[in-house]
Residue, then its C-alpha position, 0 to 999 in steps of 0.5 A: x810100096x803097094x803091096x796091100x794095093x797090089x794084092x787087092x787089085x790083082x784079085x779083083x782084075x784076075x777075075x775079069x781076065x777070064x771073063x768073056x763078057x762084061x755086063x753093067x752088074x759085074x763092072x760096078x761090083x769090081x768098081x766097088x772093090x777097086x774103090x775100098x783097095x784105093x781108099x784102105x791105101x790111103x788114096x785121097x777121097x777124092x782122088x779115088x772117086x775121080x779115078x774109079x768115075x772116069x774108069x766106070x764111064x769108060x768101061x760101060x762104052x761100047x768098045x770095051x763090051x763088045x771086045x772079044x777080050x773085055x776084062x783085059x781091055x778093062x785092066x787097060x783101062x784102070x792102068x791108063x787112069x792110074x798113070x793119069x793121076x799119078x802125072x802120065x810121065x817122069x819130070x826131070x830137074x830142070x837144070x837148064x840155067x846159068x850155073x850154078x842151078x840152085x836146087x832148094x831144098x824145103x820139108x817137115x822135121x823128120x821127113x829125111x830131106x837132109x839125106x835127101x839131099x845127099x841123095x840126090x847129090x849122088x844120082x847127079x853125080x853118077x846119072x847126069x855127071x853134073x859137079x855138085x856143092x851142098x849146104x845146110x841152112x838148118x842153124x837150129x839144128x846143128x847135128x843137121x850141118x855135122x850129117x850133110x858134111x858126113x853124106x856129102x863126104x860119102x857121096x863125093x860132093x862139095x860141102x860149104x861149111x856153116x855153123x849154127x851162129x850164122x844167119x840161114x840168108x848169109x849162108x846160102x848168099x856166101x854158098x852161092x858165091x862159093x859155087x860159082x868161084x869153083x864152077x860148080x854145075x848145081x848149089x843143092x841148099x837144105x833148109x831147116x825142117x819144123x814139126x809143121x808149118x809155122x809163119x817163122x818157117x814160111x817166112x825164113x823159106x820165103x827169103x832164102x827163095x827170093x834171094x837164091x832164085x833156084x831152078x828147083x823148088x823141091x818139097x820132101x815128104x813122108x810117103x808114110x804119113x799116106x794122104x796127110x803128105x799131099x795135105x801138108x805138099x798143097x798146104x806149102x805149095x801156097x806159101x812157096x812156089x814148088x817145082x815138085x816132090x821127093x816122096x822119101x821112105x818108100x821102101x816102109x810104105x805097104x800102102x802108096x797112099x801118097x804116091x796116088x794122091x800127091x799130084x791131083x791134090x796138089x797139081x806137082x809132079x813127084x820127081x824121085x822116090x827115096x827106096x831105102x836109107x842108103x845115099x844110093x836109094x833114090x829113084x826117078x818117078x815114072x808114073x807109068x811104071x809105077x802103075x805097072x807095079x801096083x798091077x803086078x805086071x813089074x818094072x823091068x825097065x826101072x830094073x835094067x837102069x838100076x843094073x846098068x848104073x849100080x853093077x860093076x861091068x867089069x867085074x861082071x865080064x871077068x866072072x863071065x869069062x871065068x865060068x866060061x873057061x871052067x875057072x875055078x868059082x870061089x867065095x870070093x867070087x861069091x862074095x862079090x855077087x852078094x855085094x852087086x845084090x847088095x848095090x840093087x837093093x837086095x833080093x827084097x828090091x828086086x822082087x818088086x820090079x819083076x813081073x808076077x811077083x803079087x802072084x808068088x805066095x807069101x810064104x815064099x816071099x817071106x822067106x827072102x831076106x835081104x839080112x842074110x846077104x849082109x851076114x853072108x859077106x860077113x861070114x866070108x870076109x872072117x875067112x882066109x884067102x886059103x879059106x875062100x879060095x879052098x872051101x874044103x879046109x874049113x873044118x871044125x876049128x876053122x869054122x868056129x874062129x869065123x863065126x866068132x869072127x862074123x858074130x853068127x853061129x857055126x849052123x850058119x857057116x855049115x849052112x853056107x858052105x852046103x849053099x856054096x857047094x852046090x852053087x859051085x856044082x852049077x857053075x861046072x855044068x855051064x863049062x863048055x856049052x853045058x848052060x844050054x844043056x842044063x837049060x834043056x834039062x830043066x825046061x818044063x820044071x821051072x815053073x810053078x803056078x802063074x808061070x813064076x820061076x821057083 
């Protein structure tokens, strides 16, 4: 997400960083830019003449002319307004009720709230180890039920059953009894979805409300239809006393439109970010690293969080503890790091929480592609145990039965193995203090243009 908006506005401040005074004449020109990088990313008008307004006003004030630093003090200032717009800082679930807190689920047909949903069951499984139960209200939809039974089987929460000859209020009454009976810490209710707003709609979600009273009301919406998400948020928010918004499908979104918009329009905070189709992929939303992200600088602490929760420690120590004792490294061992990429997101996922990265050229960026780690794992899962402890045994033979096996062609197995071998040269430095020496080694050639590690 941002990634149009990050480039442009990373070529408009790097102007000013350099830049030893500012004067009215180059302010109102980056203001300029700044304007049509937010309004080509779908931000709403007047969101966008708020910002740039309140960013011209402060940056024409004596304290930042007269600063030895000014164009730095300026970016200061443009990160601190985004932050503002976007709601200064993350708003968790307010969970603090009777259990079982109610957590209502409301959005357009399309928009992914079923997954959502699941999701969402998910992150309060493994982040707030809270006992959840999950039910679909959607009776005109009966693929819907059958999806959340599936989701909520996957992610470990407890389903209650409904069928599409059930009234939605009758539903959501016998799940809420359901729950309580099993001490259930949080009832998660999805609600049938439209192609858009209608008076049935509003009316049916008007009732399950009333009668649920939920501690959350959470409006899910489609970061990618760009400021039409804050439109429709507002438009429901009228209707229906939402509590905030999941802005799902981040990960396709090059624009943020939405993200910028949603809070200004509508006064609700964005709660979570959906960043991929896996139940996994959802995120709490910190504005402030969020803003940190559209100015290339990263969110290193969203990364950490995600590595702590998502990679398997244990695993992680006995590879350390391998390499420590010259052990060999094998395909299995590489298999497994591939996995623990996989559980972040990919490389792709990655690159965007690290610092610098609107500063790496697009060819490089390009030539990251998160496929190549699923065929990886695919290629050594067709192999033997002999065959991933032993790399050398794979010969001709060998090597077509796997790629017939992982469906990919023997260049891409040559490939791998060539990948391997030199990883494995590596792994043999670092035995015995050999780390620190090839750190030394390397050091003054890892870095290309920007400081960015290659």
């Amino acid at each position: 997400m941002f990634d149009n908006l990050t480039e442009r506005l990373g070529g408009v401040l790097n102007k000013l960083r350099g830049q030893g005074r500012l004067t009215e004449e180059n302010i109102k020109e980056t203001m300029r830019e700044v304007r049509m990088a937010l309004l080509e990313a779908d931000v709403a008008l007047p969101v966008v003449r708020g910002l740039v307004d309140r960013v011209r006003e402060q940056a024409l004030g004596e304290d930042v002319m007269k600063s030895l630093t000014p164009g730095q003090v300026l970016i200061k200032i443009v990160n601190d307004e985004l932050v503002r717009v976007m709601g200064e800082a993350n708003e968790s679930l307010d969970l603090a009720a009777q259990p079982p807190a109610v957590i209502l689920m409301a959005g357009l047909q399309g928009s992914g709230k079923t997954t959502t949903v699941a999701k969402l069951a998910r992150w309060l499984k493994e982040s707030g180890k809270k006992s959840s139960m999950v039910v679909s209200c959607d009776v005109y939809r009966p693929a819907a039920i059958d999806q959340l039974k599936t989701l909520a089987t996957e992610v470990g929460a407890d389903f209650y059953p409904s069928n599409p000859d059930q009234k939605p209020l009758d539903i959501a009454r016998n799940a809420l009894a359901q729950a309580r009976k099993e001490y259930k810490e949080v009832l998660i209710v999805d609600t049938a979805g439209r192609l858009h707003i209608d008076e049935e709609m509003m009316g049916e979600i008007k009732v399950l409300h009333a009668a649920l009273d939920p501690v959350e009301t959470l409006f899910v919406v489609d970061s990618m239809t760009g400021q039409d998400a804050a439109t429709t948020a507002r438009a429901f928010d009228e209707a229906l006393p939402l509590t905030g918004v999941i802005l799902t499908k981040t990960d396709g979104d090059a624009r943020g439109g939405a993200a910028l918009s949603i809070r200004q329009i509508t006064g609700k905070p964005i709660k979570f970010l959906g960043v991929g189709e896996k139940t996994s992929a959802l995120e709490p939303f910190h504005p402030e690293r969020m803003a940190s992200r559209i100015l290339g600088m990263g969110d290193v602490l969203s990364l950490v969080e995600e590595v702590h929760r998502k990679v398997d420690h244990g695993k992680a120590q006995k590879m350390a503890r391998k390499m420590q004792k010259g052990q060999g490294f094998d395909l299995t061992d590489f298999k497994e790091q591939m996995e623990q990429m996989s559980k972040l997101g990919g490389m792709s996922a990655l690159m965007d929480k690290l610092p610098g990265m609107g500063d790496v050229p697009d060819h490089v960026k390009n030539q990251v592609n998160d496929k190549e780690i699923g065929r990886t794992i695919a290629i050594i899962n067709s192999m033997t145990p002999q065959e991933r402890r032993f790399p050398n045994v794979i010969k001709g033979s060998r090597k077509r039965r796997i790629a017939l096996g992982s469906g990919t062609r023997v260049q891409e197995i040559n490939k791998l193995l060539k990948q391997f071998a030199q990883m494995q040269k590596m792994m043999k430095r670092m035995k015995g203090g050999g780390m620190a020496k090839m750190m030394r080694g390397l050091k003054g050639r890892m870095t290309g243009p920007g400081g960015m590690p290659f």
